[in-house]
N, CA, C and O atoms as a GROMACS GRO file, in nm:
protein
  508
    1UNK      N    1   0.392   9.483   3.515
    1UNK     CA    2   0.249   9.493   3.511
    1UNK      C    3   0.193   9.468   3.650
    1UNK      O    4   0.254   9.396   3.730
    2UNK      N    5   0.073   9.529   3.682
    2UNK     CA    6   0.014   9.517   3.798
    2UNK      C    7  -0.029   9.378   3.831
    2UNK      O    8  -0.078   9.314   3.738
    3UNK      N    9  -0.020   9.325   3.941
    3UNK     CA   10  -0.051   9.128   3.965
    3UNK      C   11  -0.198   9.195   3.976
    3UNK      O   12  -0.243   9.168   3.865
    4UNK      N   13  -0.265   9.243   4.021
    4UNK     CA   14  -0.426   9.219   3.993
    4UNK      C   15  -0.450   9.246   3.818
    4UNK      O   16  -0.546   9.188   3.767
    5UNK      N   17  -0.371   9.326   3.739
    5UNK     CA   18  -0.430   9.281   3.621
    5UNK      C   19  -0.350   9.121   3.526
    5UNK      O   20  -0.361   9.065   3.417
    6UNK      N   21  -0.293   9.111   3.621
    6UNK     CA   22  -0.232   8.968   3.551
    6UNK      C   23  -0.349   8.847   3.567
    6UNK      O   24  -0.377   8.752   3.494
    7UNK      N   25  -0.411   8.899   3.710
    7UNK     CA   26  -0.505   8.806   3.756
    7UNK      C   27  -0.608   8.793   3.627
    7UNK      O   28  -0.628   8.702   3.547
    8UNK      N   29  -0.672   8.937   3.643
    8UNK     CA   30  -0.803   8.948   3.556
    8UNK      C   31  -0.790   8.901   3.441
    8UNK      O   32  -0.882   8.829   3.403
    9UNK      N   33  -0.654   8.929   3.331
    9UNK     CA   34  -0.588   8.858   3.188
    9UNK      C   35  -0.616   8.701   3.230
    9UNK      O   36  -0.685   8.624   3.164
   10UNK      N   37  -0.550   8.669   3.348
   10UNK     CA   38  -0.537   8.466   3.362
   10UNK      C   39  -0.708   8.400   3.320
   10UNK      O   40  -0.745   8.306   3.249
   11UNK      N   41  -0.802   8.530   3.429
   11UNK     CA   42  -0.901   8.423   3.474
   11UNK      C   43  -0.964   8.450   3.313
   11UNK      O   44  -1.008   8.354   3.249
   12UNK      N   45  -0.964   8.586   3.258
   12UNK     CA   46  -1.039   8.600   3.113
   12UNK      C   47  -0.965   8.472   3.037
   12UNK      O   48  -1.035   8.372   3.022
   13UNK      N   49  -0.843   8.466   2.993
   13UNK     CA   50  -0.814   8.340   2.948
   13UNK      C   51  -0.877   8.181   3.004
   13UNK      O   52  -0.908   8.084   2.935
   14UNK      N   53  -0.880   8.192   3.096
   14UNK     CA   54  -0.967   8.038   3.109
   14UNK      C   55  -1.113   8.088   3.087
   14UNK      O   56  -1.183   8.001   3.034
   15UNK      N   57  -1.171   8.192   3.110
   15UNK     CA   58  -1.294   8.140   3.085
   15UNK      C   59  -1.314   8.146   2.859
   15UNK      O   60  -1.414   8.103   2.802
   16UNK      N   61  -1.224   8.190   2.804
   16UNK     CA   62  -1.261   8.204   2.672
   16UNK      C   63  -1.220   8.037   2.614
   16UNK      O   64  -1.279   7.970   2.529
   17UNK      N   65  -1.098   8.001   2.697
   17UNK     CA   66  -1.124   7.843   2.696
   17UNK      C   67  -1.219   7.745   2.720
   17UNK      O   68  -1.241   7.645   2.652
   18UNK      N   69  -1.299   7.796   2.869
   18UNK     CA   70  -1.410   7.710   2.903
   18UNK      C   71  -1.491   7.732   2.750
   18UNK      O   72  -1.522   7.623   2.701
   19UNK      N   73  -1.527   7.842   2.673
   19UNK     CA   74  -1.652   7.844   2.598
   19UNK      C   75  -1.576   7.768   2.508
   19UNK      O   76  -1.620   7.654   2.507
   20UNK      N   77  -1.468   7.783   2.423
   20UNK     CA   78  -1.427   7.714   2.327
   20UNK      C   79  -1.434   7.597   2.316
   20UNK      O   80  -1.457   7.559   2.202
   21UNK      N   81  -1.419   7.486   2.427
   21UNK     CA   82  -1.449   7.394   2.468
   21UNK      C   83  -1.577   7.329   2.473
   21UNK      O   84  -1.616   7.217   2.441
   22UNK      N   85  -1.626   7.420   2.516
   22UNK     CA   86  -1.801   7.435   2.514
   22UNK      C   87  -1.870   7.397   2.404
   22UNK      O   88  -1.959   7.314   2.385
   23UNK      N   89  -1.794   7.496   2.316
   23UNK     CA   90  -1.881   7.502   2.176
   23UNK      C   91  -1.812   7.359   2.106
   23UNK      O   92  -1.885   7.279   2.047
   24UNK      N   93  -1.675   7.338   2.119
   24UNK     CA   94  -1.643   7.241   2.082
   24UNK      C   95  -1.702   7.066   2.090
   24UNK      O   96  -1.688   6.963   2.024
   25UNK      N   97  -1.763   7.103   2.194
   25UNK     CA   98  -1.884   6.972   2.304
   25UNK      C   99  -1.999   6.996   2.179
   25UNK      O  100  -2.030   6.907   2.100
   26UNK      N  101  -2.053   7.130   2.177
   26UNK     CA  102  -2.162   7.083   2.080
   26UNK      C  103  -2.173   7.071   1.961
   26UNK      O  104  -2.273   7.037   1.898
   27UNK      N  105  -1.999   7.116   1.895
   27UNK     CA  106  -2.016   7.092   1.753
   27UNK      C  107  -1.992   6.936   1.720
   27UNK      O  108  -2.030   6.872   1.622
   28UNK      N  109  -1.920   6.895   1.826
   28UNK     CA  110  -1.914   6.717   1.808
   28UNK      C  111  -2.030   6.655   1.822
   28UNK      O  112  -2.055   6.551   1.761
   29UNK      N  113  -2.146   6.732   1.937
   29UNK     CA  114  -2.256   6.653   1.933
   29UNK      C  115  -2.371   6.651   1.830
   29UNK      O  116  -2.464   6.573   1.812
   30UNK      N  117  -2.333   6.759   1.772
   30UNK     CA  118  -2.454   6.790   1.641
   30UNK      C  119  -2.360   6.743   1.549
   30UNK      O  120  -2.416   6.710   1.444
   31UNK      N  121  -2.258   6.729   1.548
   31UNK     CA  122  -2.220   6.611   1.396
   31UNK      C  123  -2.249   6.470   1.422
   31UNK      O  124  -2.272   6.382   1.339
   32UNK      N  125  -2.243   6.459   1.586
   32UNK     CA  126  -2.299   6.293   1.597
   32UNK      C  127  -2.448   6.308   1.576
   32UNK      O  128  -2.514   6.206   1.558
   33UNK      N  129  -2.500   6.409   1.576
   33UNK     CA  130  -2.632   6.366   1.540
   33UNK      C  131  -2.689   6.368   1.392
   33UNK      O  132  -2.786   6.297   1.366
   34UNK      N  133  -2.622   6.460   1.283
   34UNK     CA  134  -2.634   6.490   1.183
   34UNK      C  135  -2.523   6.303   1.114
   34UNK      O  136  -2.551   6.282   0.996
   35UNK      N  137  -2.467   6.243   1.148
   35UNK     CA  138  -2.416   6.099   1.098
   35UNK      C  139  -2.546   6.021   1.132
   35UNK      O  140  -2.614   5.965   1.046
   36UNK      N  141  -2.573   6.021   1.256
   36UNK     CA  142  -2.672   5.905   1.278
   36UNK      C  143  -2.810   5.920   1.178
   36UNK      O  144  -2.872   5.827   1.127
   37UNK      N  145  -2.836   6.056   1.169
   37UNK     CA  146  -2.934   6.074   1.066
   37UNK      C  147  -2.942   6.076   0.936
   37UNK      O  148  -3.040   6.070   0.862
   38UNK      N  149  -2.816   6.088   0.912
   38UNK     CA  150  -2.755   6.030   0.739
   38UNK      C  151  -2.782   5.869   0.779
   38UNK      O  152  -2.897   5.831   0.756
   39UNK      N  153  -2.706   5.788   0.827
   39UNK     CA  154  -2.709   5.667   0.869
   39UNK      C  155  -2.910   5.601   0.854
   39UNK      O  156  -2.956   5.505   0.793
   40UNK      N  157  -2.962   5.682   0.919
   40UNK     CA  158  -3.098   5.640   0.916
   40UNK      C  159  -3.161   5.637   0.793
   40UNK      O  160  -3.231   5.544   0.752
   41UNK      N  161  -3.128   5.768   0.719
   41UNK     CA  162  -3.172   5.787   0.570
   41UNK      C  163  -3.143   5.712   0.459
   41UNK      O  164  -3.224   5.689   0.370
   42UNK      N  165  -3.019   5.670   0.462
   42UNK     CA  166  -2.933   5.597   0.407
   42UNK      C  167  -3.013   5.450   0.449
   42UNK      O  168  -3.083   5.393   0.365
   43UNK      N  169  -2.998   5.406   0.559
   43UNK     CA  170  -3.089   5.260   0.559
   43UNK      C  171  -3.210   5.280   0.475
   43UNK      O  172  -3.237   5.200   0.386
   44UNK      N  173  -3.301   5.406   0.506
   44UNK     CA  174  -3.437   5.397   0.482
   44UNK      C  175  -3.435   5.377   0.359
   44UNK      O  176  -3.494   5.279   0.315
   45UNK      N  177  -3.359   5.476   0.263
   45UNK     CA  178  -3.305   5.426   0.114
   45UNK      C  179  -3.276   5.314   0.053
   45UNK      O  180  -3.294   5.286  -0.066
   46UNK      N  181  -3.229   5.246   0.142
   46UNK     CA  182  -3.185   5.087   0.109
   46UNK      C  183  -3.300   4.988   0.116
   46UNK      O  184  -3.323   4.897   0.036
   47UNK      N  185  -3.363   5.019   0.217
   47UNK     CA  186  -3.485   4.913   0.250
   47UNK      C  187  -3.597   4.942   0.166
   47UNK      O  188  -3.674   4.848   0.144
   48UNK      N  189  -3.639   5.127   0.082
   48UNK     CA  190  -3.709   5.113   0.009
   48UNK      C  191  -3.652   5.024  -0.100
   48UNK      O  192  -3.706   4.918  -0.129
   49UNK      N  193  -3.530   5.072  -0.167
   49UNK     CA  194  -3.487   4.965  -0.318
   49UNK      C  195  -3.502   4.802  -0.286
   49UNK      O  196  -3.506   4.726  -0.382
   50UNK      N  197  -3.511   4.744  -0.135
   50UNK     CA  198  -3.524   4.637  -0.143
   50UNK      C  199  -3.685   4.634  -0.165
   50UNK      O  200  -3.723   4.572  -0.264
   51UNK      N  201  -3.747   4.673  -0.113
   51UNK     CA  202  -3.889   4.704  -0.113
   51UNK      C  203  -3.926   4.675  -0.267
   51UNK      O  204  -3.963   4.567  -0.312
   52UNK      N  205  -3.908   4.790  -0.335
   52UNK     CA  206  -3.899   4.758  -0.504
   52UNK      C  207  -3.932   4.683  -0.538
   52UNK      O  208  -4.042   4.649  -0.583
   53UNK      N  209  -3.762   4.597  -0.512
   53UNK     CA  210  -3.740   4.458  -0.592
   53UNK      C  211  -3.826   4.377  -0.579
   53UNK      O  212  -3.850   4.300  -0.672
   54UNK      N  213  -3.894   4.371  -0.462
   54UNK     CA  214  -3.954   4.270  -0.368
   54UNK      C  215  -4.098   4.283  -0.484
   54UNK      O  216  -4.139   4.190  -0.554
   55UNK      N  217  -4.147   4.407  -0.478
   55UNK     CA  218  -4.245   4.440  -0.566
   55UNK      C  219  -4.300   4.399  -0.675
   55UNK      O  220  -4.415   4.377  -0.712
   56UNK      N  221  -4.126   4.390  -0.749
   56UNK     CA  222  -4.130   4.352  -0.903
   56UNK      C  223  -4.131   4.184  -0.876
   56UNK      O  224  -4.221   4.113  -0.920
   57UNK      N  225  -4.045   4.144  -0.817
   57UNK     CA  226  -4.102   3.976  -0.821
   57UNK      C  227  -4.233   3.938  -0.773
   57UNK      O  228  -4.285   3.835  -0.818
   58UNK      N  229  -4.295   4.013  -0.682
   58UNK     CA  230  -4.389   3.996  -0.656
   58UNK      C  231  -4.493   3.991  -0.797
   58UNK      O  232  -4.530   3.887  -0.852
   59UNK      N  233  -4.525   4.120  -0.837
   59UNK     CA  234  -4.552   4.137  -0.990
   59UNK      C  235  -4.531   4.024  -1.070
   59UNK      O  236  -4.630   3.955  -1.095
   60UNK      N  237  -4.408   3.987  -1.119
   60UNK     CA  238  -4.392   3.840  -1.199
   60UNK      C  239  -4.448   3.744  -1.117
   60UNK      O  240  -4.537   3.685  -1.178
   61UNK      N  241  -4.434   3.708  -1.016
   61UNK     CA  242  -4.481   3.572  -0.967
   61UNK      C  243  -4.632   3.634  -0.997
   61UNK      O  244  -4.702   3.565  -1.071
   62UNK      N  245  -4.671   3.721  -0.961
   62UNK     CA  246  -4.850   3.726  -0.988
   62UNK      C  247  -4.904   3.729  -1.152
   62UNK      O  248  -5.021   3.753  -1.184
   63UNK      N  249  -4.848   3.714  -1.201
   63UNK     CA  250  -4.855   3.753  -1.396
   63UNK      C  251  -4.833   3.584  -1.404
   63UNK      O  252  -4.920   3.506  -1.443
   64UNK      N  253  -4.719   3.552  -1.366
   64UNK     CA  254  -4.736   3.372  -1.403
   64UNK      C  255  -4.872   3.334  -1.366
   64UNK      O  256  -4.960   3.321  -1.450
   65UNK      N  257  -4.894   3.313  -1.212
   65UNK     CA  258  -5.050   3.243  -1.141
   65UNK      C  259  -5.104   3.301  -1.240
   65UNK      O  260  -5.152   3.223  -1.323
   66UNK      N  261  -5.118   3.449  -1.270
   66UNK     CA  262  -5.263   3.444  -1.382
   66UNK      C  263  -5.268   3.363  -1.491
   66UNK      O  264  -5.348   3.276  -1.525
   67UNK      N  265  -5.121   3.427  -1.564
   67UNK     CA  266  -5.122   3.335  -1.707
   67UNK      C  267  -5.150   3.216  -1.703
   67UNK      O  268  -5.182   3.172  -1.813
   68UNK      N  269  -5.155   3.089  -1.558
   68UNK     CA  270  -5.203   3.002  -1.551
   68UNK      C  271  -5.400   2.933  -1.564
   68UNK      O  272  -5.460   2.832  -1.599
   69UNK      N  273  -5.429   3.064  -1.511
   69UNK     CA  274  -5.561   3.085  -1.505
   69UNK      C  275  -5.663   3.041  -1.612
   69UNK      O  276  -5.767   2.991  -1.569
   70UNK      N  277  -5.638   3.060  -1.827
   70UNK     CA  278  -5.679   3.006  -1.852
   70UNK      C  279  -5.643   2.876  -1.918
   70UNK      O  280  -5.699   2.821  -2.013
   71UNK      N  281  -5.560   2.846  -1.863
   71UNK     CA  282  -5.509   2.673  -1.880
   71UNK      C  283  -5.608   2.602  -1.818
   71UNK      O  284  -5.674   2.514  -1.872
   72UNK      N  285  -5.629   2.668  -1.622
   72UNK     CA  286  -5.721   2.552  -1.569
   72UNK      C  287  -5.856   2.530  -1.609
   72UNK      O  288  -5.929   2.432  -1.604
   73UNK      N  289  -5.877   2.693  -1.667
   73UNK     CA  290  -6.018   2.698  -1.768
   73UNK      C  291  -6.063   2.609  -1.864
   73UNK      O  292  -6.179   2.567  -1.874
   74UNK      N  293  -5.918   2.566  -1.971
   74UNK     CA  294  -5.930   2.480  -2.013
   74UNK      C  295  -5.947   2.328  -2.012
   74UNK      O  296  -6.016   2.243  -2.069
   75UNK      N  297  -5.838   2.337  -1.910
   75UNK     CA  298  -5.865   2.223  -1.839
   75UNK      C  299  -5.972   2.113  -1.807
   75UNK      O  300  -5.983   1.994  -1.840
   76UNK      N  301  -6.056   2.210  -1.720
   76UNK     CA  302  -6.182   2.186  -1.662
   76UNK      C  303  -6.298   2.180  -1.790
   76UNK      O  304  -6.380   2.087  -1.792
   77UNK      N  305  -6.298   2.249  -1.860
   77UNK     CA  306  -6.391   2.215  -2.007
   77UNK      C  307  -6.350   2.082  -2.083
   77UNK      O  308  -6.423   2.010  -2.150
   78UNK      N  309  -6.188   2.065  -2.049
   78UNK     CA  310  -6.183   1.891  -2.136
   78UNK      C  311  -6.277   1.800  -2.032
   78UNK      O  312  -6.375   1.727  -2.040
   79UNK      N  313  -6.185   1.852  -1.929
   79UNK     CA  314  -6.274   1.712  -1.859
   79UNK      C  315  -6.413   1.721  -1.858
   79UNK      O  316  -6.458   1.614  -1.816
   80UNK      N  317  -6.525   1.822  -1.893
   80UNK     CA  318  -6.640   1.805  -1.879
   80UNK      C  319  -6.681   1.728  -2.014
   80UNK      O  320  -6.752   1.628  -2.017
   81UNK      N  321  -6.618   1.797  -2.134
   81UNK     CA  322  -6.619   1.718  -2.242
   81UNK      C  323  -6.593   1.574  -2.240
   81UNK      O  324  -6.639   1.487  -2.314
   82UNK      N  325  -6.518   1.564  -2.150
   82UNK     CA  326  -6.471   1.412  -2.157
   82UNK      C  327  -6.581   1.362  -2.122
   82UNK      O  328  -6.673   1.322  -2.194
   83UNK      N  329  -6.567   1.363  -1.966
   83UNK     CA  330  -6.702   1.309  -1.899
   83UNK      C  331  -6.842   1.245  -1.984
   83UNK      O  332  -6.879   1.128  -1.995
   84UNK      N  333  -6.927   1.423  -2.061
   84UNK     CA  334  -7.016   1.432  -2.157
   84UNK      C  335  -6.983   1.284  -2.227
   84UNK      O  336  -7.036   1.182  -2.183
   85UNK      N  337  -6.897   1.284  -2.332
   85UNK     CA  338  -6.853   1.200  -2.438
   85UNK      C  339  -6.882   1.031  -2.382
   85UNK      O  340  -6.948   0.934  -2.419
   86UNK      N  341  -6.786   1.066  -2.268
   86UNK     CA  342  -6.811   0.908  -2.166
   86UNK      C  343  -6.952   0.895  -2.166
   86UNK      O  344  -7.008   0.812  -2.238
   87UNK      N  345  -6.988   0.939  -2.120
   87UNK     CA  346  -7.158   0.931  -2.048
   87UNK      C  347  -7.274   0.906  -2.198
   87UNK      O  348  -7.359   0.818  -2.185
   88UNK      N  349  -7.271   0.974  -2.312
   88UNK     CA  350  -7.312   0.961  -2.413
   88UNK      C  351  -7.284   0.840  -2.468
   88UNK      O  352  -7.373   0.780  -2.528
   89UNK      N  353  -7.158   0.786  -2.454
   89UNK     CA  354  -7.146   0.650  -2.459
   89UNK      C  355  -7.109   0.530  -2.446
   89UNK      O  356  -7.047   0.442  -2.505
   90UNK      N  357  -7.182   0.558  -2.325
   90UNK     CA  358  -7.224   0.458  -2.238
   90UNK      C  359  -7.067   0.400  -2.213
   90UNK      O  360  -7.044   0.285  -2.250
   91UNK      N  361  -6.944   0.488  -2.143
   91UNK     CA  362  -6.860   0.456  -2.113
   91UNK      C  363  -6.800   0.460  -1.973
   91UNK      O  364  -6.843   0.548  -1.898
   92UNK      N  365  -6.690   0.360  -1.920
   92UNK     CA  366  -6.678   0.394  -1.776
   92UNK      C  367  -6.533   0.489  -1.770
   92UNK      O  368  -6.436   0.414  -1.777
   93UNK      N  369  -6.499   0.615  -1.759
   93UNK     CA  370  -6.417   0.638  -1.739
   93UNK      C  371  -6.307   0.597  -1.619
   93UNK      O  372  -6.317   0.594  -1.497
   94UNK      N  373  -6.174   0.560  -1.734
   94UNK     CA  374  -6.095   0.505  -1.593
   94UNK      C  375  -6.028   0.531  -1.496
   94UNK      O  376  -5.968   0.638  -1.495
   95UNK      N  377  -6.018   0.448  -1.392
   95UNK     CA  378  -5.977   0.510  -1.216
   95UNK      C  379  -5.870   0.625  -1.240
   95UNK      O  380  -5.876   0.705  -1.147
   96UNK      N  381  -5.765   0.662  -1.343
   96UNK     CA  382  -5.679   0.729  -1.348
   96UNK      C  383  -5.763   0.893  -1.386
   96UNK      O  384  -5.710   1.000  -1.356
   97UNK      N  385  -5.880   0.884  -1.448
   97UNK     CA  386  -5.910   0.986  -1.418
   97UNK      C  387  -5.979   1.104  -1.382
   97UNK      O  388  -6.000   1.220  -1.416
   98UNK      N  389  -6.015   0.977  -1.255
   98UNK     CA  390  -6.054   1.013  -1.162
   98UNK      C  391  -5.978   1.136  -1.054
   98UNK      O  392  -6.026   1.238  -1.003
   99UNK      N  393  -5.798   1.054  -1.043
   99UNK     CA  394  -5.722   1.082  -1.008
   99UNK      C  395  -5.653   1.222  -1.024
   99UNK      O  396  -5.600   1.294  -0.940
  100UNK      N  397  -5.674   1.239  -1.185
  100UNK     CA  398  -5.638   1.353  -1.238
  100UNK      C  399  -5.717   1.481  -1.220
  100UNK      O  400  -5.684   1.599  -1.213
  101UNK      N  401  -5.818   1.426  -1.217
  101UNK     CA  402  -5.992   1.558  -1.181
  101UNK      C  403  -5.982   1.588  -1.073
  101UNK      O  404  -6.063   1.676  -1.046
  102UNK      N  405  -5.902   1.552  -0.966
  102UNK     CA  406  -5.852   1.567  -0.861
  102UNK      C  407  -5.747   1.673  -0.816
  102UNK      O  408  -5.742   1.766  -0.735
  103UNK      N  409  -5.676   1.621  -0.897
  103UNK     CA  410  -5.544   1.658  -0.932
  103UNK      C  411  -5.548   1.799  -0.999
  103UNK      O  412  -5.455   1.875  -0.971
  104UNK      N  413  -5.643   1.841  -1.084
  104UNK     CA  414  -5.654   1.959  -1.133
  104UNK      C  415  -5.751   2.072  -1.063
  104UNK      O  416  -5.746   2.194  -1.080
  105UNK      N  417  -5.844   1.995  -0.978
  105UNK     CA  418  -5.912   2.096  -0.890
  105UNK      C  419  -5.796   2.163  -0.773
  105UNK      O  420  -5.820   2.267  -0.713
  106UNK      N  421  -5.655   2.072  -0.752
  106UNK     CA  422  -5.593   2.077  -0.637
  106UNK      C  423  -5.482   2.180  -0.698
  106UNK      O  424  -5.411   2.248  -0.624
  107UNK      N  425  -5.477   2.183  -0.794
  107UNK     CA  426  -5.404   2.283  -0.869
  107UNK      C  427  -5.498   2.410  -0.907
  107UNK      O  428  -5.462   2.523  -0.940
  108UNK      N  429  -5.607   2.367  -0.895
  108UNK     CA  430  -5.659   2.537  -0.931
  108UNK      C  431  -5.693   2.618  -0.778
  108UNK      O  432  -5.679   2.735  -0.744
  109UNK      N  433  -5.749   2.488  -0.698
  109UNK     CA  434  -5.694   2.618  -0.535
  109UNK      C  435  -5.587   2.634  -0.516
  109UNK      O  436  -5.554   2.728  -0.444
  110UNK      N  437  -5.494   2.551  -0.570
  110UNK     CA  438  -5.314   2.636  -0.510
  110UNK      C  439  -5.339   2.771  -0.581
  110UNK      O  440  -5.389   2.870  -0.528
  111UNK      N  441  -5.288   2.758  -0.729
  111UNK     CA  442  -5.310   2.889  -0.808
  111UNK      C  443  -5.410   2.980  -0.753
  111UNK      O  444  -5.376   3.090  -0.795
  112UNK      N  445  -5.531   2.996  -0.672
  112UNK     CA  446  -5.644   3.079  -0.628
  112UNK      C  447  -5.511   3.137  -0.519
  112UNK      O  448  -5.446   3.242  -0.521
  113UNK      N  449  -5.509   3.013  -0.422
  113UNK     CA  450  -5.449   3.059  -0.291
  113UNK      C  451  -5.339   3.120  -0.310
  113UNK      O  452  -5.324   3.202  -0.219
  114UNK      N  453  -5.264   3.122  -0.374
  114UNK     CA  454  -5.117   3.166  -0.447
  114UNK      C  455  -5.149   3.279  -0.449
  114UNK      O  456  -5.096   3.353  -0.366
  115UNK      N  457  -5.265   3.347  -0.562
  115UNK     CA  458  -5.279   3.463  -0.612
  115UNK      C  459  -5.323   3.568  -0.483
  115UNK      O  460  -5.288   3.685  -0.466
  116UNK      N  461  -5.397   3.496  -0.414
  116UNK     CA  462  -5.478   3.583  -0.303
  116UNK      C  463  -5.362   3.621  -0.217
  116UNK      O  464  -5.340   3.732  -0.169
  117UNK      N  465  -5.273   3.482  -0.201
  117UNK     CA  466  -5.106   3.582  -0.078
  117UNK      C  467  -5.074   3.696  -0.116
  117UNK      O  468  -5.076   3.797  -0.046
  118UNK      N  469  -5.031   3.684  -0.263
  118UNK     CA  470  -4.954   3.749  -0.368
  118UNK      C  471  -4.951   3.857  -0.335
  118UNK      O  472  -4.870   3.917  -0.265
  119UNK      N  473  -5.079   3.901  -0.406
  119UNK     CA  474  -5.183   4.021  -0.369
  119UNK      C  475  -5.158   4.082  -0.237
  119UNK      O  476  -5.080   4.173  -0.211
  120UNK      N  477  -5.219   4.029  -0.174
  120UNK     CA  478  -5.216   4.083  -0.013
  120UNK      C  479  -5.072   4.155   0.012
  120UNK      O  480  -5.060   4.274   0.043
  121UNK      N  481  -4.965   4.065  -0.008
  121UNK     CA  482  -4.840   4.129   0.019
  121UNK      C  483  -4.782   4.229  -0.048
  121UNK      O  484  -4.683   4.288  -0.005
  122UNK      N  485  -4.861   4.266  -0.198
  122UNK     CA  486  -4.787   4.324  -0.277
  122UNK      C  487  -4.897   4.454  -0.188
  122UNK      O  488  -4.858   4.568  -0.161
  123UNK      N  489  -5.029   4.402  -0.158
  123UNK     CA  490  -5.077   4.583  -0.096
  123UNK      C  491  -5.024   4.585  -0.009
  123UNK      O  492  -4.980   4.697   0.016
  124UNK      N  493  -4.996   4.501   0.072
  124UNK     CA  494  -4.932   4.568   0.195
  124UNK      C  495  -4.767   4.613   0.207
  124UNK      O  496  -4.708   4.626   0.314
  125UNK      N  497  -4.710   4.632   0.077
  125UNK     CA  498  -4.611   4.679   0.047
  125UNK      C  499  -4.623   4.852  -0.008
  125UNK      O  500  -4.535   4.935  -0.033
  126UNK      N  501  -4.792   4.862  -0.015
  126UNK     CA  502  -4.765   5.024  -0.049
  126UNK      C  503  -4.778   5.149   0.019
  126UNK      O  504  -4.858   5.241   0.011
  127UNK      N  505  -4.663   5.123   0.096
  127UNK     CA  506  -4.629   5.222   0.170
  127UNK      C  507  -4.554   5.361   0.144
  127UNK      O  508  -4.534   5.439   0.237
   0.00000   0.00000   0.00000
């Protein structure tokens, strides 16, 4: 065979290598990019189901504070009753409950303040 067409056969062989190579560069780089973006989706998936969960306890913890709601209602009507009853006759109610009227106003702003976090976090979860 002629050495100038041996030449032209050599150099066509390297360059059909250079492209193969080539293409080979970008099929590795678009599968690294097509993993990392599974990878991302896949988190984002995960962090919504934690999201959820987060939701639903949120939900129960806010259904208890309410269901508490008319207890302190009640609450607060004994003691006015009480009070009334005392006062009608001509009684001194004692230092203990004093303590307790206290004690139940300090429990109905937790339960307020409780409910108002609650809330807040559960809207700012609806994303």
């Amino acid at each position: 065979m002629n050495p100038q067409l041996n030449k032209v056969f050599s150099k066509l062989a390297k360059e059909e290598k250079t492209e193969l190579k080539s293409e080979k560069v970008e099929l590795n780089i678009m599968q690294d990019f097509e993993n990392a973006l599974d990878s991302l989706i896949d988190g984002n998936s995960q962090g919504n189901r934690a999201k959820n969960d987060a939701k639903k306890i949120i939900d129960d913890a806010i259904r208890q504070y309410e269901m508490v709601e008319p207890r302190i209602g009640r609450a607060i009507k004994s003691s006015m009753e009480l009070e009334k009853a005392a006062k009608d006759l001509g009684l001194d109610l004692p230092g203990k409950y004093n303590a307790s009227k206290s004690r139940l106003f300090d429990e109905e702003d937790k339960n307020k303040e409780a409910l108002k976090r609650l809330k807040s976090i559960k809207g700012s979860l609806n994303f």
